[in-house]
Each structure stands twice: as structure tokens, then as C-alpha cells.
C-alpha positions in Angstrom: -28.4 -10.4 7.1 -26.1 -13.6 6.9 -29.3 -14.8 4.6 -28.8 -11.9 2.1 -24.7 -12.2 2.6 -24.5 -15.6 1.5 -26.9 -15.0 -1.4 -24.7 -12.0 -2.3 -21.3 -14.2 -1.9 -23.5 -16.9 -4.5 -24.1 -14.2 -6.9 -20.7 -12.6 -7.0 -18.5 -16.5 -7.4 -18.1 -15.7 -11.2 -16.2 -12.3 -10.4 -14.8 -13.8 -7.4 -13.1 -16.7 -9.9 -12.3 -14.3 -12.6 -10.9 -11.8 -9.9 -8.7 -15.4 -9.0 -7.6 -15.9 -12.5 -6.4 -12.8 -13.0 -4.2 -12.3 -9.8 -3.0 -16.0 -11.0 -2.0 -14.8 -14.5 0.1 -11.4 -12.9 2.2 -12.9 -10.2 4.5 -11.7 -8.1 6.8 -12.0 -6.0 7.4 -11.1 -2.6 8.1 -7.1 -1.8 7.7 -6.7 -5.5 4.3 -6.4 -5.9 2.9 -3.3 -8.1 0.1 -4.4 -9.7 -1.6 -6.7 -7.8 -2.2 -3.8 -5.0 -2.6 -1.5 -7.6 -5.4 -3.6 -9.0 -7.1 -4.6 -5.1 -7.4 -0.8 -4.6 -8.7 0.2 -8.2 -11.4 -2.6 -7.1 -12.3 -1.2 -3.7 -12.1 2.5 -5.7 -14.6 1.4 -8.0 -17.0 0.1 -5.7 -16.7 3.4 -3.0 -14.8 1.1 -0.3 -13.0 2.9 2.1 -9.5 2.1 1.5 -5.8 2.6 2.6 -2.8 2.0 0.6 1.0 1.4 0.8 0.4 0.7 4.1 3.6 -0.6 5.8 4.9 -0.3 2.1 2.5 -2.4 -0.3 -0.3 -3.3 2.1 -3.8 -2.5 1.5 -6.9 -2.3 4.0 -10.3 -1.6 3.4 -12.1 -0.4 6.5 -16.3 -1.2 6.2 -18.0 0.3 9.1 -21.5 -0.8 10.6 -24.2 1.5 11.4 -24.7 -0.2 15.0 -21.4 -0.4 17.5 -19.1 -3.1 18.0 -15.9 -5.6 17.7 -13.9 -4.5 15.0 -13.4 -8.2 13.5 -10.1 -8.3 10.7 -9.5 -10.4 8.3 -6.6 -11.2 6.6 -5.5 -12.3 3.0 -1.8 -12.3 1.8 -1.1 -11.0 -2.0 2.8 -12.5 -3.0 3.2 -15.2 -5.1 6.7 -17.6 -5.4 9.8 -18.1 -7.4 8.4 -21.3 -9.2 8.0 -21.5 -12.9 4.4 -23.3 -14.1 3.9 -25.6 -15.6 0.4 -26.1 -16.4 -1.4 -25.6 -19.7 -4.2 -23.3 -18.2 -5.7 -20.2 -20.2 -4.9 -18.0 -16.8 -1.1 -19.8 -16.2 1.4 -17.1 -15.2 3.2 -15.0 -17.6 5.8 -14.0 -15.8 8.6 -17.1 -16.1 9.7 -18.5 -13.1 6.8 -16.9 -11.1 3.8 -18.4 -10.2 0.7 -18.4 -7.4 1.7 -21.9 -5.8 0.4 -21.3 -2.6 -2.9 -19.9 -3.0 -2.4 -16.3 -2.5 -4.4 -15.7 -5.3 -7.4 -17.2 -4.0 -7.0 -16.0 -0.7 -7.2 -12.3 -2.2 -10.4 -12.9 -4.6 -11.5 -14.4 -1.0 -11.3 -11.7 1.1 -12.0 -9.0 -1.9 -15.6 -11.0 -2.5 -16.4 -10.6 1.1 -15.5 -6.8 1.4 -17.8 -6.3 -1.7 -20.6 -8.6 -0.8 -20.4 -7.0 3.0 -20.4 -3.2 2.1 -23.8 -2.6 0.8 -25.1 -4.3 3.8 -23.0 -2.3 6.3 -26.2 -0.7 7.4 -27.1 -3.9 9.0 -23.5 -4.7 10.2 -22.8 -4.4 13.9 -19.2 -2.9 14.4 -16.4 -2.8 11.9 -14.8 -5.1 9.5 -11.4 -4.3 8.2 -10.2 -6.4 5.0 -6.3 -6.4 5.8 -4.1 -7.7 2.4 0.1 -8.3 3.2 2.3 -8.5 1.1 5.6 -10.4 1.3 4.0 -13.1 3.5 6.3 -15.9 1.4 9.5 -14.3 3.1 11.2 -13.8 6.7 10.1 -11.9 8.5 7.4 -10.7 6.1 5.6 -7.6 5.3 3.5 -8.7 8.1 5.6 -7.0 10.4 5.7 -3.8 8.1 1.4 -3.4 8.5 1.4 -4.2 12.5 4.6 -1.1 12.6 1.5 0.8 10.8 -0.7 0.5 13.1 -3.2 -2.5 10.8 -3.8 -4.2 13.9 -4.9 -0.8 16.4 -8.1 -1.5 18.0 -8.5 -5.1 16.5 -10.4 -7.3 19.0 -10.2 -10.6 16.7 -8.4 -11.6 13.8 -9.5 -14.5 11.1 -7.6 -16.1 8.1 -7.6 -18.8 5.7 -5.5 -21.1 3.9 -6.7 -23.1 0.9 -5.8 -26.8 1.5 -6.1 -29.3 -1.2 -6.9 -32.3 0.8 -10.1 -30.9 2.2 -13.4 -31.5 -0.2 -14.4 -28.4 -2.1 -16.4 -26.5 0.4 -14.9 -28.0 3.5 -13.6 -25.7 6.2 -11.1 -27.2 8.6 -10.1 -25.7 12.1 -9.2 -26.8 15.5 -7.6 -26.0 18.3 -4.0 -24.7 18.9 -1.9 -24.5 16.0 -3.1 -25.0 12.6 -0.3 -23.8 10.2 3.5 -23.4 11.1 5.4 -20.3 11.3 9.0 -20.3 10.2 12.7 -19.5 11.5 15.1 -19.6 8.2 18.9 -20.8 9.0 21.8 -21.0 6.2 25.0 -23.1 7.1 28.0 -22.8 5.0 30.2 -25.7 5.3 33.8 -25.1 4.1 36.3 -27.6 3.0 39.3 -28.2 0.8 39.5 -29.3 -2.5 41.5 -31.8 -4.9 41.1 -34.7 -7.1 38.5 -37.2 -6.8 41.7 -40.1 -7.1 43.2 -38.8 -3.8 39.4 -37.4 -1.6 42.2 -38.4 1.2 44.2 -35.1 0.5 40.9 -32.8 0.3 38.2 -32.3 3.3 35.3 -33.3 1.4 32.4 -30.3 2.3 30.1 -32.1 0.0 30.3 -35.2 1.9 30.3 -33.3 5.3 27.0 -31.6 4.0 25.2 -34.2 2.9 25.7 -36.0 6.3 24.5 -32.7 7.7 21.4 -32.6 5.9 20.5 -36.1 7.3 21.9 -35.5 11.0 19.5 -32.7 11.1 16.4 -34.5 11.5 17.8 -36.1 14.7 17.4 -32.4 15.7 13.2 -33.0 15.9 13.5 -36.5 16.9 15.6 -36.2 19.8 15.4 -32.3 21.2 11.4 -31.4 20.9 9.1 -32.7 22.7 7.5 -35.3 21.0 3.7 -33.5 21.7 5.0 -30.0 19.8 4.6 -30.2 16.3 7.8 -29.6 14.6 9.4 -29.7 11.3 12.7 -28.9 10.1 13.3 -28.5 6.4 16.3 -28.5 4.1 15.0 -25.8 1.2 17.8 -26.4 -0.9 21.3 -27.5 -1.3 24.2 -25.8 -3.1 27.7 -27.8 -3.4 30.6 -28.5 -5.8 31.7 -26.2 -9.1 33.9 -29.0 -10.7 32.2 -31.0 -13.6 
């Protein structure tokens, strides 16, 4: 079987790429996604793959079953692209402005869809089940994540798998290890208030801007001196927003 599979998985690369290319060309973003689920299940439809949708709001799963019992294995792709505009000169660029597939989520989804269509006709060989689970809203907290495991994605799973493409690994490279591999994320907002004047007199204003910026640096002291220095941590300032004076 894992002979035929990876013939199969060779055979189907061009769809797999195109499949890629397209999602890359519709983006979007995060809890707004219409067409890209639209256009997994109409994929899974055409080829008679068991299929849920909307499921904890814009999810999709496809369920393959094997003739012989066993683990139900899961694997996971995520669907949302992010608030960036492109700026490549690529035939499939987005063409949606200020929306493009920066992370990979588009690659992860022709991924997991080329596996699920590679997989099915050989389900008579397949011992137990393999369900194809694709979130949406995975670029935001808390994520649709959440959502699909309210739903009931994650019922009777005895192991999960996912991917991330990486650029620094060598085309066909996989990388894994032990522990953690990818971070998850806690988002924080701190509004610092002040009082304003004229630049000639900063000793008659409290200078937020000032105050922030000596913030944003103190920060990092945060990692450096309160985790333990054999927990990976990282703490990021996403953007900064000060000052409506020219």
C-alpha cells in the first residue's frame, strides 16, 4: 500500500500545485472564509469523499474509513490567509488587495486535500480511519480551532499530525523533534495614556510616545530575566500606534 500511495501522491503533484495556486490567488482572511471551504468540499464532492461541512462554523472534515479496524489517525491543515498585501509578480499573486497566503495555508490545504484523494481509492487496504480535518481562522486568537474541538472534530481521535511549511528546510526535507516545535500565542494590547502639548515645552506634556517606546524595549527584559532560560520563549511587539499631530 504505502508503494501504490506514494506513486499515487507522484501522479497527482500537478493538481496538488494547481489546487495550491488557486487557494493562493482567492485568499482569505480569517473567519471570512467562503470560498475556499466552498471549494475543499466541492473537491471532496467530486471525488465521493465523505465529507462534513460548517463544522464549528467554516470547518471541513473528510472522514476515509478502512475496510480492516483500527486508530483513527487525523490530520490537520488550516485554510485562512493574512492581512498583507503582495507583492510579487506571480501569474497566481492574490487578487484580493491587502490579502495574501503568507504563511503557507495554501499549501498546507493542497497538502492534506492530495493525501485524502490519493488515500481514498486505497481505503480497502487501509487499516482504521483517517479523518482530513481543515480550520479555519487558525491566524487569530483563540482560533476556529476551538470552534471544531466544541464540534466534536477531535471524538475518538487516538493521534493527531500536522505540518508547517518552513523555508529553511531543503525542498523535500521534513523536520521534527521532540517537544515543542512551533509556538502557540497569548495576544496582549497596552494602551499607554499621556498628555499632550508642544514639542518646545515636552516639559509641560507626559510624553506617551516616549513612555511607549521605552516600553516596547523594557519588554524583552520580560524573557530575559522571568523564563527560565531552557523554555523557549518569545515576546513580540506586532505593531505600534502613537501620535496624531504632523
Amino acid at each position: 500500500m504505502q508503494t501504490q500511495l506514494f506513486e499515487a501522491l507522484e501522479q497527482f503533484e500537478p493538481t496538488m500545485i494547481a489546487l495550491r495556486r488557486d487557494f493562493h490567488r482567492h485568499p482569505e482572511l480569517s473567519f471570512q472564509e467562503v470560498r475556499t471551504p466552498e471549494r475543499i468540499a466541492a473537491f471532496y464532492t467530486e471525488r465521493g469523499i465523505p465529507h462534513q461541512t460548517a463544522v464549528g462554523d467554516r470547518g471541513v472534515v473528510a472522514t476515509i474509513e478502512g475496510k480492516q479496524p483500527g486508530p483513527t489517525i487525523a490530520v490537520r491543515a488550516d485554510f485562512d490567509a493574512l492581512p498583507l498585501q503582495e507583492e510579487t509578480t506571480l501569474a497566481f499573486r492574490s487578487i484580493h488587495p491587502g490579502i495574501m497566503h503568507a504563511c503557507g495555508h495554501d499549501g498546507h490545504t493542497a497538502m492534506v486535500m492530495a493525501l485524502a484523494a490519493t488515500l481514498y481509492p486505497l481505503r480497502d487496504q487501509l487499516q482504521g480511519t483517517i479523518r482530513i480535518i481543515h480550520q479555519h481562522g487558525e491566524e487569530v486568537f483563540p482560533g476556529g480551532a476551538i470552534q471544531m474541538i466544541e464540534a466534536g472534530v477531535l471524538e475518538g481521535v487516538d493521534a493527531i499530525f500536522a505540518t508547517h511549511l518552513e523555508n529553511d528546510l531543503p525542498v523535500g526535507t521534513i523536520g521534527f523533534r521532540e517537544g515543542h516545535t512551533l509556538c502557540a500565542i497569548d495576544e496582549f494590547e497596552i494602551i499607554v495614556h499621556g498628555q499632550g502639548g508642544h514639542a518646545q515645552a515636552p516639559h509641560k506634556t507626559k510624553d506617551a510616545l516616549v513612555a511607549g517606546a521605552q516600553l516596547v524595549c523594557n519588554l524583552q527584559h520580560l524573557v530575559s530575566r522571568r523564563v527560565d532560560p531552557f523554555e523557549p520563549a518569545v515576546l513580540a511587539i506586532g505593531s505600534f500606534h502613537a501620535g496624531t499631530a504632523p
